[in-house]
C-alpha positions, -999 to 999 in steps of 0.1 A, spaced: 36 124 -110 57 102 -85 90 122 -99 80 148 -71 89 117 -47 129 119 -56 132 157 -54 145 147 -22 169 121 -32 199 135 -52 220 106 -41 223 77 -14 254 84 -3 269 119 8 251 139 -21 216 139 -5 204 170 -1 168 183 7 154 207 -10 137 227 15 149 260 13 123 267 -16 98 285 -1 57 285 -5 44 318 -1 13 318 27 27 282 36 5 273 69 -25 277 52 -15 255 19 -16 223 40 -44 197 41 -71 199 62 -78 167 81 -114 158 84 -111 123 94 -88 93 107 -92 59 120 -68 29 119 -89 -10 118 -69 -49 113 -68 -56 82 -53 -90 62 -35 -75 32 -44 -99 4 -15 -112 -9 -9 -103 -48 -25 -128 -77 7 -150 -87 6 -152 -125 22 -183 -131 30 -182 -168 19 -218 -173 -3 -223 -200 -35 -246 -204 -27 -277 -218 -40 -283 -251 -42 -321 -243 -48 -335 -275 -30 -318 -307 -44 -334 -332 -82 -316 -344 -93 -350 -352 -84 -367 -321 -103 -336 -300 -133 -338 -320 -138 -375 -316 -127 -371 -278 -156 -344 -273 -181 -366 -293 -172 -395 -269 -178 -373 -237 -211 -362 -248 -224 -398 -245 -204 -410 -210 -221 -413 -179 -220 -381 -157 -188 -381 -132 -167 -400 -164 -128 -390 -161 -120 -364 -187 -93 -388 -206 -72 -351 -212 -64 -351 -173 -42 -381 -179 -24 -368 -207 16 -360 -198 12 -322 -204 -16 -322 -181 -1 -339 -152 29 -316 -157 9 -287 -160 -8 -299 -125 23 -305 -105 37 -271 -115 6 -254 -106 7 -270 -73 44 -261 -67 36 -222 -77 8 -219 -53 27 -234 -23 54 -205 -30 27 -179 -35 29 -152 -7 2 -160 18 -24 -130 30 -7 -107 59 -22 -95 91 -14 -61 101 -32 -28 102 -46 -1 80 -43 34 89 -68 56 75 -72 99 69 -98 115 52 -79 150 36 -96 181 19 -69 202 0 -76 232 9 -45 251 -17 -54 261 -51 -22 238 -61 -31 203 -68 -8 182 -42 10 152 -53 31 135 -28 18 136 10 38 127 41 14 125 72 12 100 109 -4 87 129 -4 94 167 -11 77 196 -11 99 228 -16 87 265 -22 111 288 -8 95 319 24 91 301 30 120 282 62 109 267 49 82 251 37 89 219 37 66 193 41 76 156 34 56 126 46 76 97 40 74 60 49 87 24 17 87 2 15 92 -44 -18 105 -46 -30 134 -70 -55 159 -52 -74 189 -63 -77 218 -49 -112 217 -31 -113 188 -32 -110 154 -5 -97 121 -6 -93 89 13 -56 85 21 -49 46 33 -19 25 43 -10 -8 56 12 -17 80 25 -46 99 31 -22 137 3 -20 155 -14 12 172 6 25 204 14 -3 234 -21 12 254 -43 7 225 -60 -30 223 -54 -40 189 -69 -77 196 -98 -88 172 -131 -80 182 -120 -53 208 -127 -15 202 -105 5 180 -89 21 216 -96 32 250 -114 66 257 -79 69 280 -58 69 247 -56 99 221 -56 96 184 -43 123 158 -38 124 127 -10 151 111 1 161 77 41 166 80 48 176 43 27 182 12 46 183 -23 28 201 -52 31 196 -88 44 226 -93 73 221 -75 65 236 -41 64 223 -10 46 229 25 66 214 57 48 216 92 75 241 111 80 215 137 89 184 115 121 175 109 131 153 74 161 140 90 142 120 113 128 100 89 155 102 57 168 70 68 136 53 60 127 75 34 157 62 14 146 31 18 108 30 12 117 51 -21 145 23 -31 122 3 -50 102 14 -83 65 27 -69 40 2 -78 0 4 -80 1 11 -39 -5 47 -29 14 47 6 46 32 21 56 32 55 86 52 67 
């Protein structure tokens, strides 16, 4: 499914080319159909370090065990498990200890949400949509968050489209904890740029232009897709 992601990339150096002079017949209406957008804080859990370090099996011999768990049973409540003191499970401690100071610790940042109906009868694979922030007193400010999105959907039929990212909304929206999402003074948007079907076609909004974003493209496609469904570009 994600293959469609690299019909754009035929190379990182001077091979790149971009495929989009195939054509989708009755483009403008193949796109999504936005229904509904927010963005909210969010702490992005970092992932579950799997340490590799197995339980200690404190004491090897069955007999020794059995006669360790018979001798437990009749200790006062509170009694120090004797296994804790073995050498394989202080070692086993320590490098627990050391692997969750390294872990990667939960990240603050901000999730940008859309709500899509697909309203093709292809079944789109790879979306490219953004954010806007507008202000009406500056009209040249607009701020764009941008992202590339894997997700399979039907024709018919909607889905949540989410992604996280560390930039916060534009400069005139509040994005301190416990204010409102924005100020009535600030406009939000959401737009689909570029939907890939997995066909092989593609639908690009007329006014979007790939080689503002190939740069970052490149680089959020650099590394082998994992179980997220949007990077940022």
């Amino acid at each position: 499914m994600r293959d469609l992601l690299f019909l754009l990339l035929i190379s990182t150096t001077s091979m790149f080319v971009v495929p989009q002079q195939q054509p989708v017949p009755s483009a403008e209406s193949f796109s999504l159909e936005v229904m509904e957008f927010r963005w909210t804080r969010r702490r992005q859990p970092a992932e579950k370090l799997d340490t590799g370090i197995p339980q200690p099996s404190a004491m090897t011999n069955p007999a020794t065990r059995l006669y360790e768990r018979s001798t437990r049973v009749n200790q006062p409540r509170g009694e120090r498990d004797l296994n804790a003191d073995t050498l394989e499970a202080r070692s086993a401690e320590m490098e627990r200890n050391v692997q969750e100071a390294r872990a990667p610790k939960p990240v603050d940042g901000f999730a940008y949400k859309v709500k899509v109906r697909n309203s093709s009868p292809k079944v789109a694979d790879v979306v490219f949509w953004e954010y806007q922030f507008n202000d009406p007193a500056n009209p040249g400010a607009t701020t764009r968050r941008q992202f590339l999105c894997s997700v399979r959907i039907e024709p018919d039929k909607t889905k949540d489209i989410q992604a996280f990212s560390l930039l916060a909304p534009g400069n005139s929206v509040n994005a301190t904890p416990g204010a409102a999402s924005s100020p009535s003074t600030v406009q939000e948007k959401a737009i689909i740029n570029r939907v890939e079907y997995v066909d092989g076609t593609i639908w690009r909004r007329k006014d979007w232009n790939f080689g503002e974003i190939r740069q970052n493209y490149l680089r959020a496609v650099a590394a082998p897709w994992g179980k997220e469904m949007c990077r940022v570009l």
